[in-house]
VEXFI-714262 format. One record per atom (N, C-alpha, C, CB): residue in one letter; x, y, z. Coordinates in steps of 0.1 Angstrom, whole numbers, plus 5000, padded with zeros to 4 digits. Glycine has a CB too. Layout:
N
aXYZ...
This chain:
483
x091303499679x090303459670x090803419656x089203569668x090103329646x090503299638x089503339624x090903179642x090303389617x089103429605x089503329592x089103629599x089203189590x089803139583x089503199565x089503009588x090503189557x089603229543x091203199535x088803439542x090903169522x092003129511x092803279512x091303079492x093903239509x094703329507x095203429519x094203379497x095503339530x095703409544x096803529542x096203309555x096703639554x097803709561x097303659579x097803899557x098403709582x098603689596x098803859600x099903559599x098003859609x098504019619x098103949633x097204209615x098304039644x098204049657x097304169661x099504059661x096204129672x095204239674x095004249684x093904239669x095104269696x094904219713x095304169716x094004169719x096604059712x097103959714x096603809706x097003959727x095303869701x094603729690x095603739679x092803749682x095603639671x095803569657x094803609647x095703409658x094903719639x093603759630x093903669616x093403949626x093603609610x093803559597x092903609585x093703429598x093803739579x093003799571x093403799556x092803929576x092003829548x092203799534x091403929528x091603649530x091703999518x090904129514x090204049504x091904259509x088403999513x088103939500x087304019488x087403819503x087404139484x087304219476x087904169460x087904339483x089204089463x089704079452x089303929449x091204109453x088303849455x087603799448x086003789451x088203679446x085603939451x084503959444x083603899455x084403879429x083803899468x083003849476x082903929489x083303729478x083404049485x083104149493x082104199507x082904199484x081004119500x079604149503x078704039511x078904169490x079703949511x079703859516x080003819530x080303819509x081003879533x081503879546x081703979556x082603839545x081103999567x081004079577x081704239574x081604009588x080904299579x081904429577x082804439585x081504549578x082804379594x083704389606x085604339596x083004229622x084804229592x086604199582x086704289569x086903989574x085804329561x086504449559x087004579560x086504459555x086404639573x087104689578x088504719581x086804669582x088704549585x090304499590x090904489575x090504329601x090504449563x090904459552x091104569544x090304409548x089904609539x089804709525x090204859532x088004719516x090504889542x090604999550x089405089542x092305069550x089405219533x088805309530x088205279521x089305389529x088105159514x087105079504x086305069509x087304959500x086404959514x084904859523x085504919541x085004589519x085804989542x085505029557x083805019563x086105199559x083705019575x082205039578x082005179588x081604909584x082805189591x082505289604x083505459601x083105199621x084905399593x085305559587x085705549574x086605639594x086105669567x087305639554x088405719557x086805679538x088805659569x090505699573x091105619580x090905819580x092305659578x093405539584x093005509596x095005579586x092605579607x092405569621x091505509627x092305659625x090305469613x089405349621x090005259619x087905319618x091305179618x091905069618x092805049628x092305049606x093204979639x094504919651x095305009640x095004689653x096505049648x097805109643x098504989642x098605209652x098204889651x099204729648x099004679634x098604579659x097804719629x097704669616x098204699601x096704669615x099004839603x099204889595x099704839585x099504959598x101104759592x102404729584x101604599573x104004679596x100504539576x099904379572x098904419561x099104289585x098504579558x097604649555x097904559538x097904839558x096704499530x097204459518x096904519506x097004349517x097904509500x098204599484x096804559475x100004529474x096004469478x095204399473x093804529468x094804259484x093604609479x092604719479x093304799474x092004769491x094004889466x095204959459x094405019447x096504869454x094505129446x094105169425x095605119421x093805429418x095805069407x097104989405x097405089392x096904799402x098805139393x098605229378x099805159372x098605419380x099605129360x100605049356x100604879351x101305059366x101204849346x102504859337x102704999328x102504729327x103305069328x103305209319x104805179320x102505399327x105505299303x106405299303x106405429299x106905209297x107305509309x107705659309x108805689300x107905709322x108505809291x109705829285x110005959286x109805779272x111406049288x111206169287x112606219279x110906229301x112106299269x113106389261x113306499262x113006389251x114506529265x115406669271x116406739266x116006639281x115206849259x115806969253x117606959263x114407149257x118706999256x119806959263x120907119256x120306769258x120007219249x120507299242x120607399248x120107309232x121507469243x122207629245x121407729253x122407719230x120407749247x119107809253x118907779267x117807749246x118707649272x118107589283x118907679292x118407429285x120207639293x120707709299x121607599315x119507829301x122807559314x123307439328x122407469336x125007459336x122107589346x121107599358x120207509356x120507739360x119207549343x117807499340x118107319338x117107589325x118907309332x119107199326x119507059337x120307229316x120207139352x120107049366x118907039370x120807099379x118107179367x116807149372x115807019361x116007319372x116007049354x114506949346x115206769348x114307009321x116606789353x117206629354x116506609370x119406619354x116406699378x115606719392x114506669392x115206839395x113506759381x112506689376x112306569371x112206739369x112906479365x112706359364x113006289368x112706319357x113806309381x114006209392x113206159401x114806239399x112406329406x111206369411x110006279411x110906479405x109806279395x108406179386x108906089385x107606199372x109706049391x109705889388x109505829400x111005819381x110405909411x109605819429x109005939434x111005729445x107705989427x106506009432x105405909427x106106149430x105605889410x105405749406x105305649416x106305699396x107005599421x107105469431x106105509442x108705439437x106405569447x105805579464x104405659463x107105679476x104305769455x102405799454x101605699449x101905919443x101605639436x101105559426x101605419427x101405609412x102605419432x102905239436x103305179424x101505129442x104205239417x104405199404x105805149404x104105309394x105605039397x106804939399x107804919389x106404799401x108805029387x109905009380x110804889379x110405099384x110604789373x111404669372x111104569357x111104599386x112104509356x112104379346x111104319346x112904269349x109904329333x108404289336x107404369337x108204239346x108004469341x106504569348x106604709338x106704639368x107104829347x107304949343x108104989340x107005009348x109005099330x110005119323x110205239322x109905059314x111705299327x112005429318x112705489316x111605499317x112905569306x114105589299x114105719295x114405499289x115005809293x115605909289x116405949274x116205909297x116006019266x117106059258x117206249259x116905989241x118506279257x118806409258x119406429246x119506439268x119206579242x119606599230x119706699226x119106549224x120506769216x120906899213x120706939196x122306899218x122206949192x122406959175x121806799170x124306979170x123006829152x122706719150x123406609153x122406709141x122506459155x123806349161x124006329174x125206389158x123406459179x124006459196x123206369207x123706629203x122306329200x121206229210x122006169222x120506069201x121406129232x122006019240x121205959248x123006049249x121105849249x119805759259x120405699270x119005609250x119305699277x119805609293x118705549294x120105709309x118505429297x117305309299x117405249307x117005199291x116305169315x116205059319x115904959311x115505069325x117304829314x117504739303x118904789296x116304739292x119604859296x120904899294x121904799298x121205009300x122704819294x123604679303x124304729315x124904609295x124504859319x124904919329x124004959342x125305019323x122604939334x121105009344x120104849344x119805179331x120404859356x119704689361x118604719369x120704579370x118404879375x117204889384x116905039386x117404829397x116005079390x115105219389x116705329395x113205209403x117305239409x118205399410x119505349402x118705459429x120305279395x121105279385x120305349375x121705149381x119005329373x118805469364x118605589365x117905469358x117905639380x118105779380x119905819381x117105839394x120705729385x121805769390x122605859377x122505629395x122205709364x122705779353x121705929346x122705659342x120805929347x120406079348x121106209354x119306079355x121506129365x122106289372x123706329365x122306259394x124206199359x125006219355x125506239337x125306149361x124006299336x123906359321x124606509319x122206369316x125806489309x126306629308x125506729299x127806629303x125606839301x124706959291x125306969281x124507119297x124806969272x125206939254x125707089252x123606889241x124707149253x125207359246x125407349236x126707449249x124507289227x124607269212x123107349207x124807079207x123107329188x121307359188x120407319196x120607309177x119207329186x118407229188x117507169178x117607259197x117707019178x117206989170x116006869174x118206969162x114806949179x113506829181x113106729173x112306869181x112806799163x112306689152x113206519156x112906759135x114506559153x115706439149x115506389162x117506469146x115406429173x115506379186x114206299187x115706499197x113006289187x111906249186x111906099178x111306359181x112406169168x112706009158x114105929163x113006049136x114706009167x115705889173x114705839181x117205919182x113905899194x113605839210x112105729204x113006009224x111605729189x111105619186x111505529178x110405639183x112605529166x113505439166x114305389174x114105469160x114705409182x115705359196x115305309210x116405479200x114105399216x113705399229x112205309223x113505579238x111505349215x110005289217x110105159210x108705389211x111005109205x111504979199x111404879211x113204989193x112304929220x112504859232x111304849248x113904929234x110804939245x109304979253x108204949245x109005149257x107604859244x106604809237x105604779245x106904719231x105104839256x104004789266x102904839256x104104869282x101604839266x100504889259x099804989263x099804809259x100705089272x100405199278x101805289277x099805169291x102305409273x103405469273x102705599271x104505419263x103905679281x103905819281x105105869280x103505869291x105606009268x106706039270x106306159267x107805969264x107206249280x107206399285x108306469275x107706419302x107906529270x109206659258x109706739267x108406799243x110506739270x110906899280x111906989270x112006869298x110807099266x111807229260x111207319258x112507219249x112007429255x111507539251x110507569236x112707599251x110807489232x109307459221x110207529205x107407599228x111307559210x111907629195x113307559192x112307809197x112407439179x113007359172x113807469159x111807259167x115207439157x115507469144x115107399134x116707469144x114007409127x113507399120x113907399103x113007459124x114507499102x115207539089x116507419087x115807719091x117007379096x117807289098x117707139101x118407339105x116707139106x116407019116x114907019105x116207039138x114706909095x113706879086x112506749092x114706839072x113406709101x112106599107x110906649115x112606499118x110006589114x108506639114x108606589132x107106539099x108106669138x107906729150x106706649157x107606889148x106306579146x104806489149x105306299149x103406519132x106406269151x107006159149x106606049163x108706199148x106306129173x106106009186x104205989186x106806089205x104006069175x102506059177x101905939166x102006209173x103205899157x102505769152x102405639158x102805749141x102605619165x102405459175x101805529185x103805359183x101405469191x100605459204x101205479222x100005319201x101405629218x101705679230x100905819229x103205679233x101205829241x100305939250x101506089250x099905869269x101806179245x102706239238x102306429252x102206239216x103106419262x103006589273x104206669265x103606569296x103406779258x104606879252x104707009269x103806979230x106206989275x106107049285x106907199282x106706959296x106707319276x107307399271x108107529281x106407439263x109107539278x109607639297x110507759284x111307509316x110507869297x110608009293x112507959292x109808149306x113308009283x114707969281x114908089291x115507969266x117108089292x117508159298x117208319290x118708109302x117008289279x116908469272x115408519273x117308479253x114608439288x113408469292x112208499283x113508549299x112108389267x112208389256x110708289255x113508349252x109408289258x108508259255x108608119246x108008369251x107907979255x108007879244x107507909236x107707769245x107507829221x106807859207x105607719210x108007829190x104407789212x103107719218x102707649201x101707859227x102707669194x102907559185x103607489179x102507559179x104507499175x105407359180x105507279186x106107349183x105207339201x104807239211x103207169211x105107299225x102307209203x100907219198x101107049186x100507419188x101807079178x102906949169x103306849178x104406999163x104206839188x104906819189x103606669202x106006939190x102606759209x101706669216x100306609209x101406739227x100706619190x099806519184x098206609179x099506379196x098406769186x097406839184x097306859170x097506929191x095806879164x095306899154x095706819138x095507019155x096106659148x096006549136x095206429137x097406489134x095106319132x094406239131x094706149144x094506189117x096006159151x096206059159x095706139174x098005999157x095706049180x095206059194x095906229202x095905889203x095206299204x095906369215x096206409224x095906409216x098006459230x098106479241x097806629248x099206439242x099106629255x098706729261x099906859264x098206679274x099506959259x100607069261x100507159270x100907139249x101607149280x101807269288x103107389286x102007209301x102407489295x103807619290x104107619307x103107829281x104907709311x105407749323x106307869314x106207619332x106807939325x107008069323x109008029326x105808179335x109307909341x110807909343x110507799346x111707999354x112007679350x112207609349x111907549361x113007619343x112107659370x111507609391x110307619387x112007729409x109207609383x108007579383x107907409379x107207679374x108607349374x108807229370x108707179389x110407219358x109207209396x109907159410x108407169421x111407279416x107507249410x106407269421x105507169428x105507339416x105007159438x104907019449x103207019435x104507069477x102907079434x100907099428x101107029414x100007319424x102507079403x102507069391x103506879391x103407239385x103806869402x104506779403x103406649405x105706799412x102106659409x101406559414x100606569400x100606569429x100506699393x099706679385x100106609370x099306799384x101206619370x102406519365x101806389361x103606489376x101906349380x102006159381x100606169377x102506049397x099306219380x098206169379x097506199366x097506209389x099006249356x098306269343x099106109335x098806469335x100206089343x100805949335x099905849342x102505909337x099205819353x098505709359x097105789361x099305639374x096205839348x095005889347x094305719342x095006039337x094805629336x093605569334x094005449344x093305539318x094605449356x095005349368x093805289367x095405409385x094105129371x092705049376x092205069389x092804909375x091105039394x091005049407x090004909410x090405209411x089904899419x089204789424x087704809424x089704759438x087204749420x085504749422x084804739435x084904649415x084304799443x083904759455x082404779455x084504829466x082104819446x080504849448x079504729450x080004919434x079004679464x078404589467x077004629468x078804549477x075904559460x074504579454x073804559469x074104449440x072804639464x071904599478x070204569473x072004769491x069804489483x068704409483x067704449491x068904289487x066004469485x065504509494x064504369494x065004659493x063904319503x062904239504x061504259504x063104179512x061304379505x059604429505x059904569501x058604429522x058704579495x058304719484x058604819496x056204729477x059204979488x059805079500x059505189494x061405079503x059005279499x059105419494x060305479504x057505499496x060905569499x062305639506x061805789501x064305569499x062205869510x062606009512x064006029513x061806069523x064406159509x065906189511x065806309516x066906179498x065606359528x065506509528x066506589534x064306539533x066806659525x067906749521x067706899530x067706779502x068906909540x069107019542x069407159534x069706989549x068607249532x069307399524x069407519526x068707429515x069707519542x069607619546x071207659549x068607629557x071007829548x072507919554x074007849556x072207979571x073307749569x074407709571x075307599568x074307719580x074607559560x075307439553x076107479539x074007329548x075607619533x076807699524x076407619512x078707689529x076307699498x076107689485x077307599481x075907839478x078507569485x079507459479x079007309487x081507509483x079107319498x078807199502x077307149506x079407179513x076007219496x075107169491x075407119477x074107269492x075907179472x076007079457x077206939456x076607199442x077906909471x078406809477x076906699478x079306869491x076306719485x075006669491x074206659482x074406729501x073906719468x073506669456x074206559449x073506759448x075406579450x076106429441x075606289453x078506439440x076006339466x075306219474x074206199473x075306209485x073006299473x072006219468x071506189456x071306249471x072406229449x072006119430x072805979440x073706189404x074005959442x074605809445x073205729456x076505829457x072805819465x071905709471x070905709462x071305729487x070005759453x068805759443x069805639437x068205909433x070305639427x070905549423x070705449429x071905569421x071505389439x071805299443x070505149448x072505379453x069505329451x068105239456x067605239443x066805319468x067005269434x066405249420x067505159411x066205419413x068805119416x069304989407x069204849418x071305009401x068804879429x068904709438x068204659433x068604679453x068304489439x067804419436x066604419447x068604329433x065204399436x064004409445x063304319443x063304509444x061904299448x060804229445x060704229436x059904249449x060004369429x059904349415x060204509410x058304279410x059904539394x061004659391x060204729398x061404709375x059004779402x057804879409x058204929418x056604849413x058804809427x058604829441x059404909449x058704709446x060304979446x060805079449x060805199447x061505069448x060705309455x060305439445x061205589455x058105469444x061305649452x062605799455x062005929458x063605839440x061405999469x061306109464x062906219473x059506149466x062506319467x063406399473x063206539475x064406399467x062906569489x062506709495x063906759497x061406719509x063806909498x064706979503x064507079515x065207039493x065107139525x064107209532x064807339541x063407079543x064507479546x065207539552x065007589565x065407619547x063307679562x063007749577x061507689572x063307969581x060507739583x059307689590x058707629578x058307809598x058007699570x057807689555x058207709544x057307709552x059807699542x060307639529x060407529530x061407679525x059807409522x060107279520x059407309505x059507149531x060607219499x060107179484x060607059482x060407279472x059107009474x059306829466x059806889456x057706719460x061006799456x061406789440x061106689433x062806789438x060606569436x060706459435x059806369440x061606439440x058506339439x057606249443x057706139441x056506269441x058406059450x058405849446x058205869431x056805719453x059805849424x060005849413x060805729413x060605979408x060705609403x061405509399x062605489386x060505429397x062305619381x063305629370x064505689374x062705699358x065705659372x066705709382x066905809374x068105609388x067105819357x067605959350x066606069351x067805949335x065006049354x064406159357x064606179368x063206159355x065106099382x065206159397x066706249395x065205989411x067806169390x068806269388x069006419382x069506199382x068106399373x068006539364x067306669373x066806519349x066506609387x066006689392x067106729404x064706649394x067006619409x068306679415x069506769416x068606629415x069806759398x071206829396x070406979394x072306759380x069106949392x068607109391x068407219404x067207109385x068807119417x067607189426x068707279426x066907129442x068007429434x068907539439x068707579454x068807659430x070007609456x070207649472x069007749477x071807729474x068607709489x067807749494x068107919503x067507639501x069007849513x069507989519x069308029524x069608069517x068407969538x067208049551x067807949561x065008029548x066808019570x067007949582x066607809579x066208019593x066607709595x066707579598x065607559606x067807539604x064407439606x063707379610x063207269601x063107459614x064007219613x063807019610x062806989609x064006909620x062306989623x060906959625x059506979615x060807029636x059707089615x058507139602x058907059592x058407319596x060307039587x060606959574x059906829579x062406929569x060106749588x059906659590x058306629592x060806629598x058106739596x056206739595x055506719583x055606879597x056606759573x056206779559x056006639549x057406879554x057106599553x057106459549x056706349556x058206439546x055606349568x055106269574x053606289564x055206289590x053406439562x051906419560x052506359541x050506609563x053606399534x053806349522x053606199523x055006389518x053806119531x053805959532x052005949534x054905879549x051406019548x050006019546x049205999538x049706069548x049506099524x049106159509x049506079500x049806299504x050706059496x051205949485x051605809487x052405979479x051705779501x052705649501x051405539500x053805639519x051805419499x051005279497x050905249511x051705159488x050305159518x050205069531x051004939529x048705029534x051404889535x051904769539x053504779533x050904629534x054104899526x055804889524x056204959535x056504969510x057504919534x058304989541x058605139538x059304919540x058705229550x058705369545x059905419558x056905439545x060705499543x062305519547x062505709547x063505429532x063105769558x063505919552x064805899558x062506059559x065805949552x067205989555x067206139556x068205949544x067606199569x067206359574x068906389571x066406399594x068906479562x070306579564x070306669575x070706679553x071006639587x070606729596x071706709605x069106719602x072206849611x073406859624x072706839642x074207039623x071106899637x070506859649x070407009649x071206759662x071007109651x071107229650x069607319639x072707229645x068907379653x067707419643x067007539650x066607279641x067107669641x066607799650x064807809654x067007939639x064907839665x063507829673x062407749675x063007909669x062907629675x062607499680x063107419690x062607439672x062607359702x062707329711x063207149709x061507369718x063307069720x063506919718x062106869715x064306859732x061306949723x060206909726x059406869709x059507019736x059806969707x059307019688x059506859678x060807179679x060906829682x061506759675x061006579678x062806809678x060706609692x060206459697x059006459691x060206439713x058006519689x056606529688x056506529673x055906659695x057306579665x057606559651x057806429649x058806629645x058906369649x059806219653x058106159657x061306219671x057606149667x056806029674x055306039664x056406059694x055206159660x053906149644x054806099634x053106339635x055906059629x056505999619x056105859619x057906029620x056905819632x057005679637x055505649634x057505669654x054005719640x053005659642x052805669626x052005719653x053405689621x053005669600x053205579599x053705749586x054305479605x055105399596x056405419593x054705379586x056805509593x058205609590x059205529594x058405769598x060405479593x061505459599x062505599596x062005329594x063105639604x064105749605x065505689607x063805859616x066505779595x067505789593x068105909598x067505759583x069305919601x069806089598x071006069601x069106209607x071606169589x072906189583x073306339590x072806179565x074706349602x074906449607x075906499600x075106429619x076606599597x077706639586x078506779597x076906689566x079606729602x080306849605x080806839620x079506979601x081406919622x082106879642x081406969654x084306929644x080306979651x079307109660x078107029663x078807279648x078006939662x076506889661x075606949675x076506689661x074706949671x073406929684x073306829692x072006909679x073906749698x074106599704x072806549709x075206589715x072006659718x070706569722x069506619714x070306579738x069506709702x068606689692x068706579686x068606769685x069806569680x070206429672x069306319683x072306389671x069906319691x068906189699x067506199698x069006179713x067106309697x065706319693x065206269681x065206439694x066006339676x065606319659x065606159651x066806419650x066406109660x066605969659x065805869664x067705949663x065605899681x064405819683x063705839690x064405719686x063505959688x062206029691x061906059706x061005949685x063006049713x062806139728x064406159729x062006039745x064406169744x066106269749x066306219759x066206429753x065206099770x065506099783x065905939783x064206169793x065705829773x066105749773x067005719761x065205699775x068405679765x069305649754x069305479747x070805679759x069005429738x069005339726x070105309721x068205379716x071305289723x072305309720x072705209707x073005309731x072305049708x072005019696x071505089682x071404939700x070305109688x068805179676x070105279674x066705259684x070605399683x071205499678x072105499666x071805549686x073205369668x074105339661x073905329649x074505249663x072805269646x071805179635x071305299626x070405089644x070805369636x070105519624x070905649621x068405589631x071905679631x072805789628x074005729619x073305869642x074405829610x075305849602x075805939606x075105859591x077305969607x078206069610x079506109598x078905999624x079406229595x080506249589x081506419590x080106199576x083006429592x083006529597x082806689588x084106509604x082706619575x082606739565x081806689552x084306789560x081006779548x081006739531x081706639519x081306819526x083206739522x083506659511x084006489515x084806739504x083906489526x084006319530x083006249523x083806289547x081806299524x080506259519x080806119503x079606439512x082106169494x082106129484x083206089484x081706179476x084006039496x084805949493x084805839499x085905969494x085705719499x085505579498x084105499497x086005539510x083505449503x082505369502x081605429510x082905229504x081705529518x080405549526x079205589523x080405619533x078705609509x077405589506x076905449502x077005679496x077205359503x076905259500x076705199514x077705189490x077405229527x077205169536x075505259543x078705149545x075805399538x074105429541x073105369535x073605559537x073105319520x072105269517x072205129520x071905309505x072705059522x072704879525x072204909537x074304769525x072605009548x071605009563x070405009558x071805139574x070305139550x068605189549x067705079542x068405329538x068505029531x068104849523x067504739534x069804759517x068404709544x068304589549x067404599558x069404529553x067604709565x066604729578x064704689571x066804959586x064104589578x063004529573x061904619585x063204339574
C-alpha cells in the first residue's frame, strides 16, 4: 500500500511499501486517519495504545525523530571544585559524573552535542591562577567524545580553593564563547570558598543569563557543605533569576541512577514538545455524563488519577467546537454501592466551575454497583436533559460489581438505551469482568457486537496510563463524533 504525503519515509509492513510522514509536524494531525498515526506519532497520536508494542517491531528502526520532546540547543557548563578537600577518590568520581550527564543528555534527551547545536565545557580549579578549561571548540576537541576524553584526563590540583576567581574566569572565558540562549552550569563543591583570600563575589555567573545548580558534597574531612555559599553561588536571594542548590552528604551519591536523571531533566526542564492536541467537533447539542467510579477498590491514589482525567475530558468537551457556545453541557456523578451516588455536577458549561468541583470531590470508599449508578443517571437524563441532543455517559467501570447479576446490568443498560443514552465505558486494570463489560456496553451477553464493542469500550491497564500520551483525547473525539 501506498500512503502518499510530502516529506516521505519508506518502511516495510507485510511485505507492503508504507510511505510515511509524521504529519503532526505540520499541524495536520487531525487530519489523517488514525491508522497513520499510529504508524507515525507512536505514543502521541497512537490510537489503540501508548506503548511501543502497539506498533510492527519492523517499524521501529524508521520510527521518526519528528514526534520527540526536543531539548536543546543548551549549553552545559560545569565547574570543578579541584581542591585539597575534595579529595583524588572524590575528584575521579565527580569527572564520572560529568561524563555520565552528558550521554544521558545524548541518548535520554536526544541532545546533540555538536558545531551549531549544543555545547560543553569544563573548567577545574583550585588556588589562585590554577583554572583550567576543556571545551567544545578547542582546537584539540572537535566532538562530544574528544571532550569527555579530555575530562577524564584532568589532573587533581590539591591546591585551595578559590570559587569566587573560578566563576569569573568560567564567565570571562567559557560564557564568552557559549552564547546560546539557554545555558546551564553545574558548581561542583564543597561549598567552602576561601574567602578571606579569594575576594571575588561568588555571585559572578548569575549576571548573564544562565541558569546557575550549586551542587554541594560532604569533603574527605566528612565536613558538611557551607549551604550558603552555595545559596550565593546559585543566584539565591538577589535580583537575578534563581537557581538551584543541592547538598549531598558523599560524592557516590553524585553516581545515583534517581539523582542522575534528575540532573538531565533539570538541564532539559523547559524541552519543547510537539503539540498534538487535536480539537474535537460536535455537530448537534450534547449533554455528557462522566460517571466516576469511588468505590474500595479502585484506592484513594488512583481516584485522584481519574480526577485529573476527568477535568482533561470536561475540558476538552466544554472547549470543542460546537453549534453554538450552549450547546454543550458536563455533568459529573460519582458512585460506590446501591445508594451512594453523588452529583457533583449538573450539565455545567463553565469548564472553571466544572473543574473546581471536581478537584473537590472525595473518595468514596464502599462497595460497587454499576447498575444502580447507572440507574441513577438514566432517571438524571429523564429530569434534566433536553430532547432531541445527543446524550453521552462515560462509565468508569472494570465490570466487576458486588451483588449484582448480568441480568441487573442488562436491564440497567436497555432503560438507558430506551432514554436516548449512548454508553461509553472506560475499563482500568488487568482483572476485568469480561462478560459484564459486554453487558454494560451493549446491553446483553448472548450476542457479541464486536464492532459497536470496539467503538464504546476503552481499555487501559492501570491508572496512571490514564495520563499519558494522547489517550484522553482519543476518548473524547470517539464520544464527540459518534452522532
Amino acid at each position: 500500500m501506498f500512503l502518499n504525503v510530502p516529506d516521505v519515509r519508506e518502511a516495510s509492513l507485510n511485505g507492503d511499501i508504507v510511505i510515511l510522514l509524521c504529519p503532526c509536524v505540520h499541524h495536520s494531525c487531525c487530519d489523517i486517519s488514525w491508522q497513520l498515526l499510529q504508524l507515525c506519532c507512536l505514543n502521541y497520536c497512537v490510537e489503540e495504545h501508548s506503548v511501543h508494542s502497539a506498533l510492527p517491531l519492523s517499524l521501529s528502526p524508521f520510527l521518526p525523530a519528528c514526534c520527540e520532546c526536543k531539548c536543546g540547543p543548551v549549553d552545559v557548563l560545569f565547574v570543578l571544585d579541584s581542591s585539597e578537600s575534595i579529595g583524588l577518590q572524590n575528584f575521579q568520581i565527580a569527572k564520572d559524573f560529568i561524563i555520565k550527564v552528558i550521554d544521558r543528555l545524548s541518548k535520554d534527551e536526544r541532545v546533540k552535542f555538536e558545531p551549531g547545536d549544543s555545547r560543553v565545557g569544563v573548567v577545574q580549579y583550585s588556588h589562585d591562577n590554577t583554572q583550567e578549561l576543556v571545551a567544545m571548540g578547542d582546537a584539540n576537541i572537535n566532538n562530544i567524545g574528544a571532550l569527555k576524553e579530555a575530562v577524564k584526563n584532568l589532573n587533581w590540583i590539591a591546591g585551595g580553593t578559590y570559587t569566587g576567581e573560578a566563576l569569573q574566569f568560567t564567565k570571562d572565558r567559557l560564557l564568552a564563547r557559549f552564547a546560546s540562549d539557554k545555558r546551564v552550569a553545574i558548581v561542583i563543591t564543597d561549598g567552602r570558598s576561601d574567602t578571606l583570600r579569594d575576594l571575588t563575589p561568588l555571585s559572578s555567573l548569575c549576571e548573564i543569563n544562565t541558569q546557575v545548580v550549586s551542587l554541594g558534597i560532604g569533603d574527605i574531612f566528612r565536613a558538611s557543605p557551607n549551604s550558603e555559599q552555595l545559596g550565593v553561588i546559585a543566584c539565591e536571594g538577589t535580583s537575578y533569576s534563581p537557581g538551584l542548590s543541592v547538598q549531598r552528604d558523599n560524592y557516590a551519591e553524585l553516581l545515583d541512577d534517581t539523582f542522575l536523571q534528575n540532573v538531565t531533566s533539570y538541564i532539559c526542564r523547559e524541552k519543547k514538545c510537539p503539540d498534538y492536541t487535536c480539537a474535537i467537533t460536535f455537530t448537534k447539542p450534547a449533554d455528557i455524563t462522566l460517571l466516576v467510579d469511588s468505590s474500595t477498590s479502585v484506592g484513594s491514589q488512583n481516584f485522584e488519577h481519574t480526577k485529573q482525567f476527568v477535568k482533561r475530558q470536561a475540558e476538552r468537551f466544554l472547549t470543542a467546537h460546537m453549534p453554538s457556545d450552549d450547546s454543550v453541557r458536563v455533568s459529573v456523578v460519582q458512585y460506590s454501592g446501591k445508594n451512594q451516588q453523588r452529583l457533583e455536577a449538573q450539565f455545567l458549561q463553565n469548564y472553571t466551575v466544572i473543574a473546581k468541583v471536581i478537584e473537590d470531590m472525595e473518595f468514596i470508599n464502599d462497595a460497587t454497583d454499576v447498575s444502580a449508578a447507572l440507574q441513577y443517571v438514566t432517571n438524571l437524563y429523564k429530569r434534566s436533559s433536553q430532547t432531541g441532543i445527543n446524550k453521552r455517559v462515560l462509565i468508569f467501570s472494570d465490570g466487576n460489581s458486588q451483588g449484582i447479576t448480568r441480568s441487573d446490568i442488562e436491564r440497567a443498560v436497555q432503560e438507558a438505551h430506551q432514554a436516548g443514552i449512548t454508553i461509553y465505558v472506560l475499563a482500568i486494570g488487568s482483572q476485568p469482568h469480561e462478560s459484564n463489560l459486554q453487558a454494560l456496553v451493549t446491553g446483553q451477553t448472548t450476542e457479541h457486537k464486536v464492532a459497536y464493542e470496539e467503538n464504546h469500550l476503552f481499555r487501559m491497564p492501570d491508572y496512571k496510563s490514564l495520563l499519558q500520551g494522547v489517550f484522553y483525547q482519543k476518548v473524547s473525539r470517539r464520544i464527540a463524533a459518534e452522532n
